[in-house]
LOLO-989211 format. One record per residue (C-alpha): residue number from 1; residue in three letters; chain; x, y, z. Coordinates in steps of 0.001 Angstrom, whole numbers, m for minus. Example, Ala and Ser with C-alpha at 12.3 -4.5 7.8 and 13.67 -1.06 7.14 Angstrom:
2
<1 'ALA' 'A' <12300 m4500 7800>>
<2 'SER' 'A' <13670 m1060 7140>>
end
This chain:
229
<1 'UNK' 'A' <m23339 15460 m11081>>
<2 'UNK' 'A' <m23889 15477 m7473>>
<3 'UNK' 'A' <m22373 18678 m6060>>
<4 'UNK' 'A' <m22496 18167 m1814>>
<5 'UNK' 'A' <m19552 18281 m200>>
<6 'UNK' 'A' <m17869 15987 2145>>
<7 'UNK' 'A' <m15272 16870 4845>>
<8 'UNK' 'A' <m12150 13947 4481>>
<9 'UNK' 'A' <m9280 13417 6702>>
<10 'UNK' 'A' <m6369 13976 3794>>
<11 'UNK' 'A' <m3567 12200 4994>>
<12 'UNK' 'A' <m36 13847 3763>>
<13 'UNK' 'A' <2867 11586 5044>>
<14 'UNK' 'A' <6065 11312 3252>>
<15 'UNK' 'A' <7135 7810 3510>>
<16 'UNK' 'A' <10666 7888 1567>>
<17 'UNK' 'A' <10470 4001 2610>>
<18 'UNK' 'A' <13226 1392 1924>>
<19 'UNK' 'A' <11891 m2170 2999>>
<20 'UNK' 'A' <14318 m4799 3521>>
<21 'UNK' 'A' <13182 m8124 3792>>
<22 'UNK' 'A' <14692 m11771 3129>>
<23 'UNK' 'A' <11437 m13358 1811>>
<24 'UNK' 'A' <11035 m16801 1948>>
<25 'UNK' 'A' <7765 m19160 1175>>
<26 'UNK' 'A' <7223 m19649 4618>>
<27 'UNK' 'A' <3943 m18235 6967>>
<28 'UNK' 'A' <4114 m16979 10429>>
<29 'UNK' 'A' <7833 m16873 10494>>
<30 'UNK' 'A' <9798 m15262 13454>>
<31 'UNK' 'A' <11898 m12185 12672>>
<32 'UNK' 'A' <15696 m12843 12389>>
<33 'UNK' 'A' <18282 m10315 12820>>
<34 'UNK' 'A' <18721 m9727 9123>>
<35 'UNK' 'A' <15304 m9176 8700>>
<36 'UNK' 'A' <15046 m6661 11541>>
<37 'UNK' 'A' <15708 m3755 8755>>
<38 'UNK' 'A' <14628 116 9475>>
<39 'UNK' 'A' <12425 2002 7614>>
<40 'UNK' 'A' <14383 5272 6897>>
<41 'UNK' 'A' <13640 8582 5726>>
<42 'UNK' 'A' <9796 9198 7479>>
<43 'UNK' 'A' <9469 12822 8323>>
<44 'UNK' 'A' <6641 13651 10497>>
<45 'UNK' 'A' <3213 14014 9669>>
<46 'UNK' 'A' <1150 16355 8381>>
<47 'UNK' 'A' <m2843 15996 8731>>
<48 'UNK' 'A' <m4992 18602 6788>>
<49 'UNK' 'A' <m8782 18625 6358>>
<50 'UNK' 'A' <m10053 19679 3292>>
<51 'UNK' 'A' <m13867 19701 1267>>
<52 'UNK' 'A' <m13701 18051 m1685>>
<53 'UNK' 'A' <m16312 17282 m4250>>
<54 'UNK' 'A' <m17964 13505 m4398>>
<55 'UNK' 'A' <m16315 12663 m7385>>
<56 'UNK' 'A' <m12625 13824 m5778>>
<57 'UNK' 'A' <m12358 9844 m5297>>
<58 'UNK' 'A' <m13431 8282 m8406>>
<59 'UNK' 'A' <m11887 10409 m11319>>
<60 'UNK' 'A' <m8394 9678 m11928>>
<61 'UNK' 'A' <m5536 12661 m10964>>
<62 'UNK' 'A' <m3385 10906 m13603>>
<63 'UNK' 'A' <m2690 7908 m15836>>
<64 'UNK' 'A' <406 6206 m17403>>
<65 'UNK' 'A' <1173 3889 m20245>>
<66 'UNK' 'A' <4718 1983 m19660>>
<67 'UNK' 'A' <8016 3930 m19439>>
<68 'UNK' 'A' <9871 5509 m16592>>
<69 'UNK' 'A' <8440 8960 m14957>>
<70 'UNK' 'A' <9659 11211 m12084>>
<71 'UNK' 'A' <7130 12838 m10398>>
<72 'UNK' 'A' <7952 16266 m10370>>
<73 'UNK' 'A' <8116 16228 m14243>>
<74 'UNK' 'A' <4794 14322 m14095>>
<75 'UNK' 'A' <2440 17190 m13079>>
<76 'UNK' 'A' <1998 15547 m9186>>
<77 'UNK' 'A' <1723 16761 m6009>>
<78 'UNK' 'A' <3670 15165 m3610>>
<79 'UNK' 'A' <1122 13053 m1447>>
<80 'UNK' 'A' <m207 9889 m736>>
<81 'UNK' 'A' <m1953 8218 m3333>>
<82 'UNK' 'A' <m3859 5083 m4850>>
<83 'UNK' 'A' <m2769 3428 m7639>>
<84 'UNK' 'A' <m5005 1427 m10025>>
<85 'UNK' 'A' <m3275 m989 m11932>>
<86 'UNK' 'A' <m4398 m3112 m14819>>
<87 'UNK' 'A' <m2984 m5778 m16679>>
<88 'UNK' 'A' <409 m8039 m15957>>
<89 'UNK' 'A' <4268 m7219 m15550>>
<90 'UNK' 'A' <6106 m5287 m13066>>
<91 'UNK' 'A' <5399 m1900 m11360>>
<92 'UNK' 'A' <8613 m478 m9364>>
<93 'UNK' 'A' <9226 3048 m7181>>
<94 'UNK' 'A' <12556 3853 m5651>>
<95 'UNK' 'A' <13428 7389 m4440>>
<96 'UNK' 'A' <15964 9427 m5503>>
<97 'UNK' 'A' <18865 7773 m3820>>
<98 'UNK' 'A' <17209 4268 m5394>>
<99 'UNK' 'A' <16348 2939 m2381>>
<100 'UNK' 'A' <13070 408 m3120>>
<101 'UNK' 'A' <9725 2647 m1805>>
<102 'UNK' 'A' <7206 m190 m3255>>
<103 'UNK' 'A' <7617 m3107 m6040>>
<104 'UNK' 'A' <5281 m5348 m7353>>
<105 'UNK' 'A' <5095 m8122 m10073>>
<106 'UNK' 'A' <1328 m8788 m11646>>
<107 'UNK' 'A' <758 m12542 m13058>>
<108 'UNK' 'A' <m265 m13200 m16754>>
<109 'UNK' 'A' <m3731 m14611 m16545>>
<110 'UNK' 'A' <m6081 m15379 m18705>>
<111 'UNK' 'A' <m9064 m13470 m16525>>
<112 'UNK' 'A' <m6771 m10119 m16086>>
<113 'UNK' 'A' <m7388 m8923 m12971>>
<114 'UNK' 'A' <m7304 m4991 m11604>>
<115 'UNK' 'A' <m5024 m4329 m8730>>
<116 'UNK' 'A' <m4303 m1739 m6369>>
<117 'UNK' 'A' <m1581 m30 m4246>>
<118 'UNK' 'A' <m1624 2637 m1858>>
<119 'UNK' 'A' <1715 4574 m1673>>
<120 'UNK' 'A' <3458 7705 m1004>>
<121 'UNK' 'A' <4503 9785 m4106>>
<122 'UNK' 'A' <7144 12342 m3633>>
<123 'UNK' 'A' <9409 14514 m5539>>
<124 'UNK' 'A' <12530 12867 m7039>>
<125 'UNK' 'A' <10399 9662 m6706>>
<126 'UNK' 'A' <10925 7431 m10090>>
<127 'UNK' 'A' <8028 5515 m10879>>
<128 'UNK' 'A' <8718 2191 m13724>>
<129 'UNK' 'A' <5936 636 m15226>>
<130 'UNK' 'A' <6706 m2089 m17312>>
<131 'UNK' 'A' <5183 m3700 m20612>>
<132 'UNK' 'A' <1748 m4664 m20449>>
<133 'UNK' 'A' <518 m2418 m17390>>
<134 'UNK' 'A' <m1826 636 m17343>>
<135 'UNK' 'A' <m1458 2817 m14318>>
<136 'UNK' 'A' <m4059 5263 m13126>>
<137 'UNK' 'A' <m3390 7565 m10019>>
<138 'UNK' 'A' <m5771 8189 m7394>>
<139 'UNK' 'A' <m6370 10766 m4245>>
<140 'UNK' 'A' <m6289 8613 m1806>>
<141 'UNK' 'A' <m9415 7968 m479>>
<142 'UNK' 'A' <m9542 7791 3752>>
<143 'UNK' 'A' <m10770 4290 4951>>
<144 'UNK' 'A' <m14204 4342 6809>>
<145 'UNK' 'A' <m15505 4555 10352>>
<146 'UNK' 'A' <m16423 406 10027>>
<147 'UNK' 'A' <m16338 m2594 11736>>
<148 'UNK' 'A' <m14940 m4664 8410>>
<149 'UNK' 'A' <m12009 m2602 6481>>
<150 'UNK' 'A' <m10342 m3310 3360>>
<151 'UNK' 'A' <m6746 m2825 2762>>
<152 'UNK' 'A' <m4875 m2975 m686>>
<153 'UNK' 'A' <m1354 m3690 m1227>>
<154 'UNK' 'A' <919 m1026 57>>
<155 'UNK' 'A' <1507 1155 3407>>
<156 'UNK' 'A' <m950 1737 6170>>
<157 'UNK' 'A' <m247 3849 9313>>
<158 'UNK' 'A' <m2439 2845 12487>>
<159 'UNK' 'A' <m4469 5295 13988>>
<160 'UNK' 'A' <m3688 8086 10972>>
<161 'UNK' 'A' <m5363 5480 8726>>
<162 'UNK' 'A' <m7030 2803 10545>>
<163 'UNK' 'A' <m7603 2488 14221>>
<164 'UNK' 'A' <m5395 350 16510>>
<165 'UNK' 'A' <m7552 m2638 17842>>
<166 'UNK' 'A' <m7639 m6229 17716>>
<167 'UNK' 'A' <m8666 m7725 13961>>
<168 'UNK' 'A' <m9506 m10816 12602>>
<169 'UNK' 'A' <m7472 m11184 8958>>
<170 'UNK' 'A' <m8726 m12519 6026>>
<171 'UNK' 'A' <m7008 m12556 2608>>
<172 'UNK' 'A' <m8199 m12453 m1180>>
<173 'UNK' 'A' <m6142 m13083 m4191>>
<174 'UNK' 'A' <m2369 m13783 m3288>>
<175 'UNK' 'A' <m989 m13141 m6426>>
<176 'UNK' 'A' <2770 m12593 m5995>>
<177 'UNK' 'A' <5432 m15082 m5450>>
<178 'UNK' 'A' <6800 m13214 m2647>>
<179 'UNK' 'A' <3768 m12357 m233>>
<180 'UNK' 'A' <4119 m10816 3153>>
<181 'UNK' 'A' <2349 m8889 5798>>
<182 'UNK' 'A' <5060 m7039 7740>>
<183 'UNK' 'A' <3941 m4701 11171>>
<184 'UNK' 'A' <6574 m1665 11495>>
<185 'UNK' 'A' <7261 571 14944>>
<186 'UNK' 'A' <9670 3475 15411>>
<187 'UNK' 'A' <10985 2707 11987>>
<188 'UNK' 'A' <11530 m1238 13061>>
<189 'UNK' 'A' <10080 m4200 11684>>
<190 'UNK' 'A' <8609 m5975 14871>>
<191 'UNK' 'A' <6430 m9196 12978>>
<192 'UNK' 'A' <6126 m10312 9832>>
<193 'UNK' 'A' <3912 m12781 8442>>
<194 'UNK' 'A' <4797 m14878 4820>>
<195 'UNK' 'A' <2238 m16576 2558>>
<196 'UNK' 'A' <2383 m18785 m642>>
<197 'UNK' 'A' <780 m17473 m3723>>
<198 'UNK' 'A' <m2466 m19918 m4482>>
<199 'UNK' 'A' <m2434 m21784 m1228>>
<200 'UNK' 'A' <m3090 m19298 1189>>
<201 'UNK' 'A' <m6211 m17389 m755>>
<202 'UNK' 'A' <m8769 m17164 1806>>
<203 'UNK' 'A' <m6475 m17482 4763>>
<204 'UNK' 'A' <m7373 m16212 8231>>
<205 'UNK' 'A' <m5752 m15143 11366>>
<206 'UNK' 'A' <m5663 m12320 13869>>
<207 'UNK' 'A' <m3892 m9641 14465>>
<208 'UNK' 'A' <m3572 m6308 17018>>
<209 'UNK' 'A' <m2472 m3097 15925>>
<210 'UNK' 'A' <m1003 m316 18042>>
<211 'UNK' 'A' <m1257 3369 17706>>
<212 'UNK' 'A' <1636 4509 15070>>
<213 'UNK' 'A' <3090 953 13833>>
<214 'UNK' 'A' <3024 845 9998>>
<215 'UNK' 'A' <1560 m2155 8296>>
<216 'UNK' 'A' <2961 m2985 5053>>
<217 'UNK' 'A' <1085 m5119 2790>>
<218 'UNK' 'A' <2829 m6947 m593>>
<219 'UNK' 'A' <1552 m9335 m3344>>
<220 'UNK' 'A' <m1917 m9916 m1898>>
<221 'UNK' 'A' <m4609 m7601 m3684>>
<222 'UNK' 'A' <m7074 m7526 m467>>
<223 'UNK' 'A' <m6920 m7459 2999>>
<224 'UNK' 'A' <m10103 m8283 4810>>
<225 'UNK' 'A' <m9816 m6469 8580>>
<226 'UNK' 'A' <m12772 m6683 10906>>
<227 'UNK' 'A' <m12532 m5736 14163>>
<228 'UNK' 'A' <m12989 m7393 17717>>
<229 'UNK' 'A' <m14907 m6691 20221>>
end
C-alpha cells in the first residue's frame, strides 16, 4: 500500500438543515413566497487541515444494512460525509427535533445503479435506511483544483467546497420523481431550478455561484460543473 501523504482541506460544517420546498414537475421555475423557506440551524464553520493516508478516501468509515441508527450510538464522528448507496428504496435523515436534513427515494431497476450523497452527520442525527439499500459511509473527500467538477446529490457550500464562478451545468441520471437544484444565501433560498425524471438526463444550462451560497442538489446522481472563462 502506498504510504505518501497528502495535505486535504477537511471541511467540518454542521448543517442541521431543514429544506422546505413545494416541488412541482416544472424546470426553471421562479421562487414563490412559500417556497422562500430558511435553512435553520447552520453554526459557523470550522476548517481544519489534516495529513491523511491515500487510502483515507477509498476505505469505508462505516456501513449499514436497513434499520434506523443515531449517530452517536453508531461509532461516528460528527462531520461531513459521503454516502455510497446501493440498491433501491428510500434513504431519510432528520435531526433530533425531526426536521428533514436530506431524503431520497432510489428507483427499482433492472441495471441497479450506485448512488451517492454528500451530507452532514451530527449527533442526535437519525439516519433510516429502508429495505433493499446498502449504505456505506465515506470521509468526505475535498473536490479538486479543476476546470470540470462533479457534484453528487446533497449540500455544497461555495468557496469552502467549490469556487464561486460562472459554470456551465450538465446533468446525468435524474432518477427521482422530485428533482431540483436549489441555490441558498444567508440561510434563504434565492433560485431554484426543477427537472423531470427521464426527460431532462443530459440537460444543460448555466449557472454563477457566489462566495458562501449553498447549493443543494436532490434526485439527480451527477452534476457536471465546468467553469467559464
Amino acid at each position: 500500500m502506498n504510504k505518501r501523504k497528502f495535505a486535504f482541506l477537511i471541511l467540518i460544517i454542521s448543517f442541521g438543515i431543514l429544506v422546505s420546498c413545494q416541488i412541482s414537475n416544472k424546470e426553471n421555475s421562479e421562487i414563490s413566497n412559500d417556497e422562500s423557506k430558511e435553512i435553520v440551524g447552520m453554526p459557523p464553520k470550522k476548517t481544519e487541515v489534516i495529513e491523511v493516508e491515500e487510502d483515507y478516501f477509498k476505505k469505508p468509515v462505516k456501513s449499514f444494512m436497513p434499520g434506523e441508527y443515531v449517530i452517536e450510538d453508531s461509532n461516528l464522528d460528527e462531520g461531513i460525509y459521503d454516502i455510497h448507496i446501493k440498491g433501491a428504496g428510500k434513504l431519510s435523515i432528520t435531526d433530533e427535533s425531526y426536521n428533514l436534513v436530506a431524503e431520497e427515494s432510489y428507483p427499482n431497476l433492472s441495471s441497479p445503479k450506485d448512488y451517492f450523497l454528500r451530507t452532514s452527520l451530527n449527533n442526535g442525527y437519525i439516519m433510516n435506511i429502508g429495505n433493499g439499500l446498502v449504505v456505506d459511509i465515506y470521509h468526505a473527500k475535498p473536490i479538486e483544483d479543476d476546470m470540470s467538477i462533479e457534484l453528487s446529490t446533497g449540500y455544497w457550500l461555495i468557496d469552502e467546497e467549490l469556487p464561486a464562478g460562472n459554470y456551465s451545468i450538465s446533468l446525468k441520471n435524474v432518477y427521482g420523481d422530485k428533482s431540483f437544484i436549489s441555490i441558498y444565501e444567508d440561510g434563504k433560498l434565492i433560485d431554484i431550478y426543477y427537472f423531470v425524471k427521464n426527460d431532462d438526463n443530459d440537460s444543460e444550462f448555466s449557472l454563477k455561484l457566489e462566495d458562501n451560497q449553498l447549493i443543494v442538489i436532490s434526485g439527480i446522481s451527477k452534476v457536471v460543473l465546468n467553469q467559464q472563462i
